[in-house]
BAVEXDO-926091 format. One line per 3 residues: their letters; for each residue x, y, z of C-alpha. Coordinates in pm, 1 decimal. Layout:
N
a = X:Y:Z; ...
//
This chain:
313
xxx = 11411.7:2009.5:672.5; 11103.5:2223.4:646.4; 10927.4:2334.2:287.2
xxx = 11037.5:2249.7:-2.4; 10991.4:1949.7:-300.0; 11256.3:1759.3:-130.1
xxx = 11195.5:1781.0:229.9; 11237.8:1452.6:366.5; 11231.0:1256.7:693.6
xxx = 11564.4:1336.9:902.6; 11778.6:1008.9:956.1; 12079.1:974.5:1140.0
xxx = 12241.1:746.1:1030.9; 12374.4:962.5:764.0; 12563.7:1089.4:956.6
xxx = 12825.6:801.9:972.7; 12758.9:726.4:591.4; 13086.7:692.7:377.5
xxx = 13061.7:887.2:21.5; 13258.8:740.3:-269.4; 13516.4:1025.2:-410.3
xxx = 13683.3:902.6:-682.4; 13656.8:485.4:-645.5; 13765.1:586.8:-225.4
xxx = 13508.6:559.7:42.3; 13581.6:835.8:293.7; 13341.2:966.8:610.6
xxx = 13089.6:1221.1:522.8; 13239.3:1498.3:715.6; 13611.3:1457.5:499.5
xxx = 13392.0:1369.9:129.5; 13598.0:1636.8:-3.2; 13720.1:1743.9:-397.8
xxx = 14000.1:2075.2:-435.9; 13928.8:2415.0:-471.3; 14064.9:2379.1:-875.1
xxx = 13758.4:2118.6:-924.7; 13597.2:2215.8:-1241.6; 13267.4:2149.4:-1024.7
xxx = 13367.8:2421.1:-781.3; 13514.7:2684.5:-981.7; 13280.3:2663.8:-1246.6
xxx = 12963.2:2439.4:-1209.2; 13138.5:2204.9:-1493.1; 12958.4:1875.8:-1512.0
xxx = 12698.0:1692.2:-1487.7; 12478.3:1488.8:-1224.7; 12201.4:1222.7:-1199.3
xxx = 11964.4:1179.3:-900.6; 11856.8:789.7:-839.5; 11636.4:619.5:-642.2
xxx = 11707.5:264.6:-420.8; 11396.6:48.0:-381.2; 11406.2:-319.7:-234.2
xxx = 11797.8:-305.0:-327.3; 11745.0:-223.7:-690.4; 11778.7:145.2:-842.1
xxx = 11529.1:221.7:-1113.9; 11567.5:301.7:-1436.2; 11963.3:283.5:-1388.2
xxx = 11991.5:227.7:-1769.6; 11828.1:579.5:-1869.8; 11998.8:784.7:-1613.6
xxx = 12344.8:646.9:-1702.5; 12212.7:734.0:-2078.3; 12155.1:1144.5:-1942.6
xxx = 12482.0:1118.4:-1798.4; 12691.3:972.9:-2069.9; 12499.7:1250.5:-2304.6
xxx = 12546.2:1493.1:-2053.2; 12933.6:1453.8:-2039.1; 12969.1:1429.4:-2441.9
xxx = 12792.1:1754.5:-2471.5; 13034.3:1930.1:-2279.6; 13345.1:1749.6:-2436.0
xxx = 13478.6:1543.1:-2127.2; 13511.1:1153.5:-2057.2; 13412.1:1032.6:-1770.3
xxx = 13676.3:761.4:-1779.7; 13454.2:483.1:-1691.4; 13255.6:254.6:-1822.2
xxx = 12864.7:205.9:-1750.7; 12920.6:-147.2:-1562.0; 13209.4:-39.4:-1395.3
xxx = 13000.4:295.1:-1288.4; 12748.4:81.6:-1223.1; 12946.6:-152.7:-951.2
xxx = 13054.0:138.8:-782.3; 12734.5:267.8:-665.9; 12640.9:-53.2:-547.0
xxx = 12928.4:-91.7:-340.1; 12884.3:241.1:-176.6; 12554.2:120.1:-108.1
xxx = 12679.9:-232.8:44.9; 12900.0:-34.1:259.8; 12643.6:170.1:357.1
xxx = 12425.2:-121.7:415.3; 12167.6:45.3:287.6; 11927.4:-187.8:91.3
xxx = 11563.0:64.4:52.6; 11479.4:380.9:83.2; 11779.9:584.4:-42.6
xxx = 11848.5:832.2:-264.4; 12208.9:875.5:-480.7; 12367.9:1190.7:-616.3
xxx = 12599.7:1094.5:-833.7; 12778.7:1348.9:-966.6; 13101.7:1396.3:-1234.7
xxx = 13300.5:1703.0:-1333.5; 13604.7:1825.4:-1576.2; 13800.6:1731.0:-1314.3
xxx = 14118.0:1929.1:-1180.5; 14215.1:2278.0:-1356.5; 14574.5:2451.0:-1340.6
xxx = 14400.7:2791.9:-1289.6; 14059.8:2910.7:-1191.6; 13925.5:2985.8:-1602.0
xxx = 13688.9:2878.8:-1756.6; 13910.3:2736.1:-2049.8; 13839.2:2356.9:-2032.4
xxx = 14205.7:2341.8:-2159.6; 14350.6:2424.2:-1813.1; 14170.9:2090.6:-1733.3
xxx = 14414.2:1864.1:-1577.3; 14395.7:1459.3:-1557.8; 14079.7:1299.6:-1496.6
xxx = 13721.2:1364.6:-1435.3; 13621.1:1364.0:-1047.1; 13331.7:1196.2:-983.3
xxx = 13144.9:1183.4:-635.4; 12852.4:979.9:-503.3; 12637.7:1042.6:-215.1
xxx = 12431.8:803.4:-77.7; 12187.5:876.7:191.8; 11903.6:743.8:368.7
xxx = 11595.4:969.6:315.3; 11231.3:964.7:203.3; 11041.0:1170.8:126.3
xxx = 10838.2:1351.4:424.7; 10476.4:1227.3:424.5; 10327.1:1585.0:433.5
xxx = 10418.0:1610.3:85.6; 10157.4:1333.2:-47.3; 9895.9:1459.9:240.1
xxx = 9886.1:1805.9:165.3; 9969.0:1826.5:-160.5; 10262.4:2091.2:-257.1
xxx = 10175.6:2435.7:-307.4; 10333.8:2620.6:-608.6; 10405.8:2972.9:-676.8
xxx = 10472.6:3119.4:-1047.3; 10827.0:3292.7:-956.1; 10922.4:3562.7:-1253.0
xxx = 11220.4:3381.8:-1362.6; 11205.2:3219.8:-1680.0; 11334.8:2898.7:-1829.1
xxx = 11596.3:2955.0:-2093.0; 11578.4:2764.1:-2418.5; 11853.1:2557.9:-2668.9
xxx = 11982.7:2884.9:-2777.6; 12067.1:3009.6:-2447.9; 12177.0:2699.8:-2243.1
xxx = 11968.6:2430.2:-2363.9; 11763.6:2236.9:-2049.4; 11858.7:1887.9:-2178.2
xxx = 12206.2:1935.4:-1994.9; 12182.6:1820.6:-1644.1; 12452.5:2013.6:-1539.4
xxx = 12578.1:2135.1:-1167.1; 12505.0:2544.3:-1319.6; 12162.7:2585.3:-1231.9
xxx = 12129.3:2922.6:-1075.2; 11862.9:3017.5:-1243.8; 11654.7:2765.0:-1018.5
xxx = 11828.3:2847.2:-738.0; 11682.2:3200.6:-758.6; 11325.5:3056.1:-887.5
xxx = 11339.8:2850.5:-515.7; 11433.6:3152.0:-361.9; 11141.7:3346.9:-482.5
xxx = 10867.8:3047.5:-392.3; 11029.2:3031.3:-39.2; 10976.1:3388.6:-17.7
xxx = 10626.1:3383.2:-136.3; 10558.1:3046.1:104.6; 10550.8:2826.2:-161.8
xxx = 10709.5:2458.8:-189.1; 10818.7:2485.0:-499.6; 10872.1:2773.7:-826.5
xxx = 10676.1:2701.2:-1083.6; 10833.9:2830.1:-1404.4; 10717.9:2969.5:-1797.1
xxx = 10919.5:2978.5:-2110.5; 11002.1:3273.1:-2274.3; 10680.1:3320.6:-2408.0
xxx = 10480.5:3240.1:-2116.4; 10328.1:2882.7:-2161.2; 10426.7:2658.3:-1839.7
xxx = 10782.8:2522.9:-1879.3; 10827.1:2296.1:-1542.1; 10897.3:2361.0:-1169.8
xxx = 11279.8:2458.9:-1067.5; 11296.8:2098.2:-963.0; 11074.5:1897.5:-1017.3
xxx = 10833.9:1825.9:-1341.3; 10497.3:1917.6:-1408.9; 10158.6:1748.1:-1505.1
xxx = 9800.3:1866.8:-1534.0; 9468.4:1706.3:-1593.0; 9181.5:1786.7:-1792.5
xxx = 8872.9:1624.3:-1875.6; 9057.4:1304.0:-1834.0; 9377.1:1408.5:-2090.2
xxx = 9719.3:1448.7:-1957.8; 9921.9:1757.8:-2028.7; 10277.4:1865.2:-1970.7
xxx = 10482.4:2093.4:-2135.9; 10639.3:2045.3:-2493.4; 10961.8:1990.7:-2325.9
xxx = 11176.3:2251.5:-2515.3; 11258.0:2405.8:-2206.1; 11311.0:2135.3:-1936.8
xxx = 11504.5:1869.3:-1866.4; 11438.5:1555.8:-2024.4; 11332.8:1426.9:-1649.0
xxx = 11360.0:1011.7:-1622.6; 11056.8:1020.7:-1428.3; 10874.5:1298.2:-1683.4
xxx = 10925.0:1056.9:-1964.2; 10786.5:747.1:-1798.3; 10505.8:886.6:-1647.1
xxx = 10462.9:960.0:-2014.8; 10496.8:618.7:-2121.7; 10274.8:462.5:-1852.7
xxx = 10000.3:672.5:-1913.6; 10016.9:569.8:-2332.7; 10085.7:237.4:-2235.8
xxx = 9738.7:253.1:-2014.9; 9560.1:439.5:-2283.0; 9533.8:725.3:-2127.7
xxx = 9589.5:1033.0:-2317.7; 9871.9:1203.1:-2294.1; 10008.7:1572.3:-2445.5
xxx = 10357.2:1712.7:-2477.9; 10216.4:2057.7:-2549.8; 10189.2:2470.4:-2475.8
xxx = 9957.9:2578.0:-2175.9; 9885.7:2822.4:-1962.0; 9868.6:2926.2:-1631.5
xxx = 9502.1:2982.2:-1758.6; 9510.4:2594.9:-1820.5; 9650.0:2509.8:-1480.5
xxx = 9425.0:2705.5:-1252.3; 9137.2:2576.8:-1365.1; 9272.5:2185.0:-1409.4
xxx = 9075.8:1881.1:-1256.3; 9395.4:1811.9:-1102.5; 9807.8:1862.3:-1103.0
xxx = 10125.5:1663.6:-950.8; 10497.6:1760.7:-968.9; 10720.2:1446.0:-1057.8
xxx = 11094.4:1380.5:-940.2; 11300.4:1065.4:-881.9; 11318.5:1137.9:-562.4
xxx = 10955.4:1192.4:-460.4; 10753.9:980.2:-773.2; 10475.9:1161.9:-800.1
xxx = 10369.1:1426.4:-599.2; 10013.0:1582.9:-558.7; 9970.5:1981.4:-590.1
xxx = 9725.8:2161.1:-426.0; 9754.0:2519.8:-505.5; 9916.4:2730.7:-765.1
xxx = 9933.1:3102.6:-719.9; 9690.1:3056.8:-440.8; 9440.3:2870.9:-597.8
xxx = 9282.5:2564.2:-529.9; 9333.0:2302.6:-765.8; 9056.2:2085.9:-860.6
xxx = 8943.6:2058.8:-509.6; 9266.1:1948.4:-421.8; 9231.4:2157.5:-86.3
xxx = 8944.4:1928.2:63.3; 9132.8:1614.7:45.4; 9421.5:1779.5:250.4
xxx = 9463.6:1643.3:599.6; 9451.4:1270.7:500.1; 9704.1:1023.6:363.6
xxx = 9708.2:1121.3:17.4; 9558.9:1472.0:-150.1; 9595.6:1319.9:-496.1
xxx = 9345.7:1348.6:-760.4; 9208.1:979.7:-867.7; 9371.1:965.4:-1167.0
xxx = 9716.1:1102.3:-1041.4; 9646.1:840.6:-822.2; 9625.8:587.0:-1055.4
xxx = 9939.7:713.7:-1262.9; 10120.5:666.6:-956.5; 10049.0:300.7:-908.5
xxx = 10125.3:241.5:-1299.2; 10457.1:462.8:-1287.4; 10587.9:251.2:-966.2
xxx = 10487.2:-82.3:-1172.1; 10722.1:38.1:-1451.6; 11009.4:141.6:-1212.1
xxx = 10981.6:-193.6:-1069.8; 11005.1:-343.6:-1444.5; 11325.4:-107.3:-1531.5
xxx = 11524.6:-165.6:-1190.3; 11852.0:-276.8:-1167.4; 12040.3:-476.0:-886.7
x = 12417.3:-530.0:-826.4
//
């Protein structure tokens, strides 16, 4: 896989990996859900990205909390409960035998429809839910060169158009940001709100630093990202300050340094936005790690708090 926030290291044994559909392990290559799946027709549900580390997923307990929001918002039940959810991505994973370093998309949906309509009505019986499980992390060019963003011209909507907080499976509006940064030979779109402060990237979160503060957007107009917040609260809990607040690209060109955060990836150095070198980012490619020192240091603190919040089978 080449580019991109989530390029990762190719492995093969996913290719023999069995994906849960509905409580059923099947092979990858018949992981199938109907042509009526609210999922497919529409984009109706929700999803959660986790992480496996040393056979323990962190911060299980606040992505299951996103979900469970996720699916009340939108008026379905998922027809399960958290523990039983819970055992069921572990014993994908035991099948799998996968124990570290892989990522799980677990995903849920409406469920079956009579007709292709958007009417939740025509729903029929219960909500499908799918996990994939898969060996992969992340590629190390990411950390040693640092991503390079590009500010694409499509915006972030808001609450009153379709409010950010939902996780849901409709997200063409960063599908075309990605398609604008891979056109411009970017990793990764960065986007603006409405008004034209920095929202976040079209997947990942973002951070700059200045003069030793911490900024990221207000949050009105991005996901409430798992790893977002506790980068957040390991940077209070270090006493280092940290801002929920508007900026601009004005802010972020001329920032001591910036990172892009994700379950998938932690945190993730950036080098250039728009073109321009960030913080002197650019000399420290080439090595192991292009990170700033205090992204650097956030990173050790946010793994130390994953490693407090992880759950096992």
């Amino acid at each position: 896989m080449a580019g991109g926030s989530q390029e990762h290291v190719e492995d093969p044994r996913n290719e023999a990996a069995l994906v849960d559909v509905d409580g059923a392990h099947v092979p990858r290559a018949r992981a199938l859900v109907s042509v009526f799946d609210s999922g497919f027709v529409l984009g109706d549900g929700v999803w959660e990205g986790l992480r496996l580390k040393a056979g323990r997923i962190g911060f299980l307990d606040r992505h299951f909390d996103r979900l469970w929001e996720g699916a009340h918002t939108l008026r379905f039940d998922l027809g399960v409960t958290r523990d039983e959810l819970a055992a069921r991505v572990f014993r994908l994973l035991a099948a799998n035998a996968m124990d570290d370093g892989a990522h799980v998309r677990l995903m849920a949906t409406r469920g079956m429809r009579r007709s292709p309509y958007q009417d939740p009505r025509l729903a029929v019986g219960k909500a499908t839910i799918v996990i994939v499980a898969e060996w992969k992390r992340p590629a190390p060019r990411l950390t040693a060169d640092g991503m390079r963003l590009f500010t694409v011209h499509v915006r972030r909507t808001g609450p009153a158009e379709q409010d950010q907080k939902l996780n849901s499976h409709s997200k063409l509006n960063c599908v075309l940001a990605s398609i604008q940064a891979t056109e411009a030979g970017a990793d990764e779109g960065l986007m603006l709100d409405d008004r034209g402060f920095v929202a976040t990237c079209n997947s990942t979160h973002f951070f700059v630093v200045r003069k030793g503060e911490l900024w990221t957007s207000g949050g009105g107009f991005c996901l409430g990202g798992i790893t977002r917040g506790a980068v957040l609260e390991a940077a209070r809990r270090a006493g280092i300050p940290a801002f929920e607040r508007d900026f601009s690209l004005h802010d972020v060109y001329n920032s001591d340094e910036a990172f892009c955060t994700g379950t998938f990836a932690g945190l993730t150095p950036v080098a250039s936005v728009d073109g321009r070198d960030i913080g002197g980012a650019s000399a420290r490619r080439g090595g192991e790690d292009a990170s700033g020192p205090l992204t650097g240091r956030l990173r050790a603190l946010y793994e130390a708090l994953e490693a407090e919040h992880a759950r096992g089978p």
